[in-house]
mmCIF file of the C-alpha atoms, coordinates in Angstrom:
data_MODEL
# 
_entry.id   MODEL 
# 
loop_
_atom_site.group_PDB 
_atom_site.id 
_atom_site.type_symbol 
_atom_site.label_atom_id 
_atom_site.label_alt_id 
_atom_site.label_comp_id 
_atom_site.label_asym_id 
_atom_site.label_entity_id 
_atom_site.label_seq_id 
_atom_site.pdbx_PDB_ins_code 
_atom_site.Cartn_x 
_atom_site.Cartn_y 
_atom_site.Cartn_z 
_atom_site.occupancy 
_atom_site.B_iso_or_equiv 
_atom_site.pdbx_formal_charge 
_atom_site.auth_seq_id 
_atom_site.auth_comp_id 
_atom_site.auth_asym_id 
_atom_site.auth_atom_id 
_atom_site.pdbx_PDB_model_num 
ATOM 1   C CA . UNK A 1 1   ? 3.421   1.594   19.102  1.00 0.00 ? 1   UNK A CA 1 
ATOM 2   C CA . UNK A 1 2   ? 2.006   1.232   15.337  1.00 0.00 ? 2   UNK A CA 1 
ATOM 3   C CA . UNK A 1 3   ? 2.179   -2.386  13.876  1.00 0.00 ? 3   UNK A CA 1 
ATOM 4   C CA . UNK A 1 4   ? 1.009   -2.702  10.003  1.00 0.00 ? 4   UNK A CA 1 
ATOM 5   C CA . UNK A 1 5   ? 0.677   -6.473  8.759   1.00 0.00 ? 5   UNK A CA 1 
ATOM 6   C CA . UNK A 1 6   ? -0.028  -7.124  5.092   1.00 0.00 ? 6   UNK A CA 1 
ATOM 7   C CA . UNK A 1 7   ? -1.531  -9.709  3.459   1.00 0.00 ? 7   UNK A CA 1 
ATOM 8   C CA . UNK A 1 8   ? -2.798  -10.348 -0.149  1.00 0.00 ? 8   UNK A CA 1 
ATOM 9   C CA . UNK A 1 9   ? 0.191   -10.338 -2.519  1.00 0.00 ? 9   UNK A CA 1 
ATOM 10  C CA . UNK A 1 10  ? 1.341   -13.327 -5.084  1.00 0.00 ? 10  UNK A CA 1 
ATOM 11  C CA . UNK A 1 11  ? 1.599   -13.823 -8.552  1.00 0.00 ? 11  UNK A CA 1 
ATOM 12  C CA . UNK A 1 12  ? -0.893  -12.557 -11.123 1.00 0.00 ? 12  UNK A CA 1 
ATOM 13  C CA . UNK A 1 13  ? -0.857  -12.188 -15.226 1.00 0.00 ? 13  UNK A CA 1 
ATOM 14  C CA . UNK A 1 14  ? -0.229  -8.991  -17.031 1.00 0.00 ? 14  UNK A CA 1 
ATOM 15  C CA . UNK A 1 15  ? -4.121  -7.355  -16.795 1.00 0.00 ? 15  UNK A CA 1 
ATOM 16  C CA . UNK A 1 16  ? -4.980  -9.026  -13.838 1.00 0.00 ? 16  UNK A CA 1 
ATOM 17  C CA . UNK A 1 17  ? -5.807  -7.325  -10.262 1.00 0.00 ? 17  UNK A CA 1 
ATOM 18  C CA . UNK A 1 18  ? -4.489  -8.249  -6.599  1.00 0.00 ? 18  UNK A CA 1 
ATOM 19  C CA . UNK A 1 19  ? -5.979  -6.602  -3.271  1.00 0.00 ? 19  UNK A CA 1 
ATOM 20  C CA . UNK A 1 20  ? -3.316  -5.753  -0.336  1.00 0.00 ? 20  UNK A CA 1 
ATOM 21  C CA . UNK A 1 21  ? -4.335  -5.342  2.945   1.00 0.00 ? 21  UNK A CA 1 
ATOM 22  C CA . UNK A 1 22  ? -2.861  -3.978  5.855   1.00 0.00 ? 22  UNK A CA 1 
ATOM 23  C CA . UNK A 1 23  ? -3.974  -4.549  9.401   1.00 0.00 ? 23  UNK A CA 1 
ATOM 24  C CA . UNK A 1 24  ? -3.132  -1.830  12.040  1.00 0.00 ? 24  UNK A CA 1 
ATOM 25  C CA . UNK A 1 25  ? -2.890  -1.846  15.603  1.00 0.00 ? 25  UNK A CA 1 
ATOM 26  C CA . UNK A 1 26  ? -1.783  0.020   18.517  1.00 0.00 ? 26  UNK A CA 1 
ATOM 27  C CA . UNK A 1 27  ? -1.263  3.931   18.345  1.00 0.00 ? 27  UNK A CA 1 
ATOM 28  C CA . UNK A 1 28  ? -4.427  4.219   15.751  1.00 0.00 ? 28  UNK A CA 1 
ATOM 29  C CA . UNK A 1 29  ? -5.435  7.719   17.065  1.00 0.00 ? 29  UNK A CA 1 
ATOM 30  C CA . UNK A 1 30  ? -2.149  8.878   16.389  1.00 0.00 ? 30  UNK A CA 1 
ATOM 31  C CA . UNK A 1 31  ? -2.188  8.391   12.618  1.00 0.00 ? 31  UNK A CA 1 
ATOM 32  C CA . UNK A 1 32  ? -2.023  11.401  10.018  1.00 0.00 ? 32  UNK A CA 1 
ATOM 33  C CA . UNK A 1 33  ? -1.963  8.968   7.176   1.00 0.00 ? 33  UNK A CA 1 
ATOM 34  C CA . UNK A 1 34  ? -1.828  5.787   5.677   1.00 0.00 ? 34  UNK A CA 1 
ATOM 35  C CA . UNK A 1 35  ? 0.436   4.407   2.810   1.00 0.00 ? 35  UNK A CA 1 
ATOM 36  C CA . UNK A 1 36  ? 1.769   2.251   0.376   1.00 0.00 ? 36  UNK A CA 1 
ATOM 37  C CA . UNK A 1 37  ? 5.159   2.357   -1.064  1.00 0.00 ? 37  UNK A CA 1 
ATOM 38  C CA . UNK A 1 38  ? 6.395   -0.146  -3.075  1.00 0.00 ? 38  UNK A CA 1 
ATOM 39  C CA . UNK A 1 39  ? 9.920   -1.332  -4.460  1.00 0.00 ? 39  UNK A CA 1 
ATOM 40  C CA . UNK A 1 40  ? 11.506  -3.130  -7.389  1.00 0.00 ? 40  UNK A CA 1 
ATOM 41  C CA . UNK A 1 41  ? 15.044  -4.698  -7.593  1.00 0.00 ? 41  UNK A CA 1 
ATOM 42  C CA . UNK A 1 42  ? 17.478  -2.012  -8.096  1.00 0.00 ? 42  UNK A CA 1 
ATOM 43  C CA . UNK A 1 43  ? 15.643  0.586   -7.593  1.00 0.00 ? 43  UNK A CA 1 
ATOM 44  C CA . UNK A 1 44  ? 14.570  3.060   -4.872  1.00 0.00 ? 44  UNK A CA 1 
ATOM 45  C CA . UNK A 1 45  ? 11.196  2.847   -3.166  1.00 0.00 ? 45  UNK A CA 1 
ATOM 46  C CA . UNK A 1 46  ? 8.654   5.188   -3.625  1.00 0.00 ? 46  UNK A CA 1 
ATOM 47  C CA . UNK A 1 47  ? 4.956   5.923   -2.571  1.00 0.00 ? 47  UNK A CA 1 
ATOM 48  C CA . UNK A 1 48  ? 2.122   4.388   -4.836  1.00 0.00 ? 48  UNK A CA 1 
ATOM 49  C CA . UNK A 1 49  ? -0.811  5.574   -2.878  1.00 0.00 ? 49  UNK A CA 1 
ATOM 50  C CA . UNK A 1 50  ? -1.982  7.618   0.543   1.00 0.00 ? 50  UNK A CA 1 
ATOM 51  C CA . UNK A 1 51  ? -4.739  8.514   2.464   1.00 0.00 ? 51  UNK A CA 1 
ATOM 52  C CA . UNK A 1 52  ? -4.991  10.759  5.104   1.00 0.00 ? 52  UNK A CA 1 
ATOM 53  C CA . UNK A 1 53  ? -6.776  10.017  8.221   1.00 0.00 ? 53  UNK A CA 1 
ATOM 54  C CA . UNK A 1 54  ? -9.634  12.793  6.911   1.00 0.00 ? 54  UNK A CA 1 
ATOM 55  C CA . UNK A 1 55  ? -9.966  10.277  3.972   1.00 0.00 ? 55  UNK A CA 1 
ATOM 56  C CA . UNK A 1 56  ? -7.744  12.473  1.212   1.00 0.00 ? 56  UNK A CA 1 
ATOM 57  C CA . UNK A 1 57  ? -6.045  10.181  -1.637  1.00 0.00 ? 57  UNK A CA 1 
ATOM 58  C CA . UNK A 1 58  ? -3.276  10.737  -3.550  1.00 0.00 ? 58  UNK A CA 1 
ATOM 59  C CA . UNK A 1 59  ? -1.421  8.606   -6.384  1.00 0.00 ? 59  UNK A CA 1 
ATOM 60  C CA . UNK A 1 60  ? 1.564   8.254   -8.389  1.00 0.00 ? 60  UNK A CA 1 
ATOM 61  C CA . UNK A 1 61  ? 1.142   8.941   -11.798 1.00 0.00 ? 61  UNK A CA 1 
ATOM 62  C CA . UNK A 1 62  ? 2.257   5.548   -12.776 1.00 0.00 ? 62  UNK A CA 1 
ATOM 63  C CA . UNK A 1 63  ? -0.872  3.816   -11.286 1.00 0.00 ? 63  UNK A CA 1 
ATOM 64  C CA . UNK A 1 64  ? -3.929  6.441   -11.560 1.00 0.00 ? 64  UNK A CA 1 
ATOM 65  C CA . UNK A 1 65  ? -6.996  5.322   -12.922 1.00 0.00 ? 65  UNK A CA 1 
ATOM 66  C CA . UNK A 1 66  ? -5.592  1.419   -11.933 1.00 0.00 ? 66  UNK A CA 1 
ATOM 67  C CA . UNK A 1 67  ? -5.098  1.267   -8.139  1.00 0.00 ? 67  UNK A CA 1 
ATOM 68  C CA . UNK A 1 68  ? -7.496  1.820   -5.432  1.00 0.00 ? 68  UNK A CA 1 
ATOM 69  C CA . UNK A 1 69  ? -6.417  3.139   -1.778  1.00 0.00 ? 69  UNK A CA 1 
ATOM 70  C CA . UNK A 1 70  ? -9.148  2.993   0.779   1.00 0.00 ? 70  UNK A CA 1 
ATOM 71  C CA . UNK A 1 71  ? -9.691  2.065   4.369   1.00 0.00 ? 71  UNK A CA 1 
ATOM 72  C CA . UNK A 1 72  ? -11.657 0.239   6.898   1.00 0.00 ? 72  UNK A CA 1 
ATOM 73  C CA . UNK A 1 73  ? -12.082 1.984   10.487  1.00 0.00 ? 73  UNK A CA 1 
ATOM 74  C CA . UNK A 1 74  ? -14.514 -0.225  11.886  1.00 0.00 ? 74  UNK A CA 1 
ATOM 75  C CA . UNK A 1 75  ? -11.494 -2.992  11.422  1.00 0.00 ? 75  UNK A CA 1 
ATOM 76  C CA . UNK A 1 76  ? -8.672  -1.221  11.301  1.00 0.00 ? 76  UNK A CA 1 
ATOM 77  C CA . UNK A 1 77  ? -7.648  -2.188  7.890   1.00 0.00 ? 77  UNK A CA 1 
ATOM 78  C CA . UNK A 1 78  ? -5.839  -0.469  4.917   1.00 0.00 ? 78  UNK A CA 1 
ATOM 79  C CA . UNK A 1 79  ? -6.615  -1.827  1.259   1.00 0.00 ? 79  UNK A CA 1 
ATOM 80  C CA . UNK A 1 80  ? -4.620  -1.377  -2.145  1.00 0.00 ? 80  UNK A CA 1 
ATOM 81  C CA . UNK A 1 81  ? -6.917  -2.425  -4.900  1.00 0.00 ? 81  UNK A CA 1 
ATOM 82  C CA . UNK A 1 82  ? -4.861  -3.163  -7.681  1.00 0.00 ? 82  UNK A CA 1 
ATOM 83  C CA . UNK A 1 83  ? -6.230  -3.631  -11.230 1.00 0.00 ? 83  UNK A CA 1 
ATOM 84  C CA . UNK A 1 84  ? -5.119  -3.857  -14.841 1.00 0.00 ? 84  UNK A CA 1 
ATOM 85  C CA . UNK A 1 85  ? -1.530  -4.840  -13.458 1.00 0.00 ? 85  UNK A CA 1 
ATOM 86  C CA . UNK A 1 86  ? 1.385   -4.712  -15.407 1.00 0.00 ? 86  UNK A CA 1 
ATOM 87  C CA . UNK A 1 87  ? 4.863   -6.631  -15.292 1.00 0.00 ? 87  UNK A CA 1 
ATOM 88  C CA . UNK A 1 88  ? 6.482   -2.647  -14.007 1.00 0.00 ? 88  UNK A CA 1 
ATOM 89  C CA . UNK A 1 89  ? 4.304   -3.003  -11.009 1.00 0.00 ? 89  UNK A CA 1 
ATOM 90  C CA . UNK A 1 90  ? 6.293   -6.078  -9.770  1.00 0.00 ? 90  UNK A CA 1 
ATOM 91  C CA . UNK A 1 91  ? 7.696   -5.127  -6.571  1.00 0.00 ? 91  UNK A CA 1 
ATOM 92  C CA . UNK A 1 92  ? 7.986   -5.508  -2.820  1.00 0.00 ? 92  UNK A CA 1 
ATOM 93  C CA . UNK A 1 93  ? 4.668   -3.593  -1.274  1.00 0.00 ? 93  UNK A CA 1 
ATOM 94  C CA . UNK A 1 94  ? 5.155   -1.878  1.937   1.00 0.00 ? 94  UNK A CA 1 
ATOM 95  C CA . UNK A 1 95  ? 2.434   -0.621  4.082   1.00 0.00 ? 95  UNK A CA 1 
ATOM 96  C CA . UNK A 1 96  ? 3.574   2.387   6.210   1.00 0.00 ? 96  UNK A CA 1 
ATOM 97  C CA . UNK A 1 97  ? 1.698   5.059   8.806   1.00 0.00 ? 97  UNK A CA 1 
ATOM 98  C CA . UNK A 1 98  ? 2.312   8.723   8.828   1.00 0.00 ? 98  UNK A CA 1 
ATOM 99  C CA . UNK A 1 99  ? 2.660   10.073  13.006  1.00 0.00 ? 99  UNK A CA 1 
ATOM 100 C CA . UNK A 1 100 ? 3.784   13.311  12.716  1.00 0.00 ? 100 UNK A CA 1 
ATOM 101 C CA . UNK A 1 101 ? 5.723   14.496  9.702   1.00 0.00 ? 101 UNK A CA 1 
ATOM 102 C CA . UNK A 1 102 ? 7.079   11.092  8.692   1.00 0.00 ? 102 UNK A CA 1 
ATOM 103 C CA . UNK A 1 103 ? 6.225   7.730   7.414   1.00 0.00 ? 103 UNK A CA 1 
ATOM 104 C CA . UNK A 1 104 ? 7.967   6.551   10.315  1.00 0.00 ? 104 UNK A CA 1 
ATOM 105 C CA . UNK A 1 105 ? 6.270   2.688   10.902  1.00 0.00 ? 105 UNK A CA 1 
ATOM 106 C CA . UNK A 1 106 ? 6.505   -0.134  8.020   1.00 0.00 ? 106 UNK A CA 1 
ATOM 107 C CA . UNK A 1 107 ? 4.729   -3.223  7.711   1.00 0.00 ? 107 UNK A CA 1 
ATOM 108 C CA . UNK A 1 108 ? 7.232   -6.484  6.509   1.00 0.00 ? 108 UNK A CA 1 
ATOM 109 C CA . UNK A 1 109 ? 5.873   -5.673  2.944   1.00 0.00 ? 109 UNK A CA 1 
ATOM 110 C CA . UNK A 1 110 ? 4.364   -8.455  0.509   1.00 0.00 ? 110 UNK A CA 1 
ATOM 111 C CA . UNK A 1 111 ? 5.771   -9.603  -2.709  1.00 0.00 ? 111 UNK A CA 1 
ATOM 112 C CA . UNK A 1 112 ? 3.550   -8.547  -5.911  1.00 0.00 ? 112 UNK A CA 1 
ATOM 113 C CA . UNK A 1 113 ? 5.226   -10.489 -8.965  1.00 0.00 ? 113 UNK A CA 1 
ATOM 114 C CA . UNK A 1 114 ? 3.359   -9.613  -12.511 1.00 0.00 ? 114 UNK A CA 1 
ATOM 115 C CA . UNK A 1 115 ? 4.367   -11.947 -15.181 1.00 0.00 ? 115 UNK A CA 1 
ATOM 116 C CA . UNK A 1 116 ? 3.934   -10.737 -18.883 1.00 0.00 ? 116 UNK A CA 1 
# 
């Protein structure tokens, strides 16, 4: 069984940066990938960043060239560098692993709040 724990997320000024990280355990060989997905009041969530467990990235649009996805094996730890952070990147952050075909375990997520 896959448990994801994030730290790292608060309150930071428009142009400011914030690191998430996200602490795995159990199941680790069974990973495909590693995410995070994030999502704002009203709206639906979606996936900021991935990496797969041969160390492939991928981004939304809305935060290439800003946010950083990488990962620690020897500690078992997922990171979201954010930088140059705007008040549209306020959300809920959610750390999730790929087993199989799905993002199918979620961390409790971590509040990001950008002011302007």
């Amino acid at each position: 069984q896959v448990q994801l724990v994030e730290s790292g997320g608060g309150l930071v000024q428009a142009g400011g940066s914030l690191r998430l990280s996200c602490a795995v355990s159990g199941g680790i060989g069974s990973i495909a990938a590693m995410a995070w997905h994030r999502q704002a009041p009203g709206k639906q969530r979606e996936l900021v960043a991935a990496i797969t467990s041969g160390g492939r990235t991928n981004y939304a649009d809305s935060v290439k060239g800003r946010f950083t996805i990488s990962r620690d094996n020897a500690n078992n730890t997922v990171y979201l560098q954010m930088n140059i952070l705007k008040p549209e990147d306020t959300a809920v952050y959610y750390c999730a692993a790929r087993v199989g075909f799905a993002y199918n375990y979620w961390g409790q997520g971590a509040q990001v709040t950008v002011s302007s």
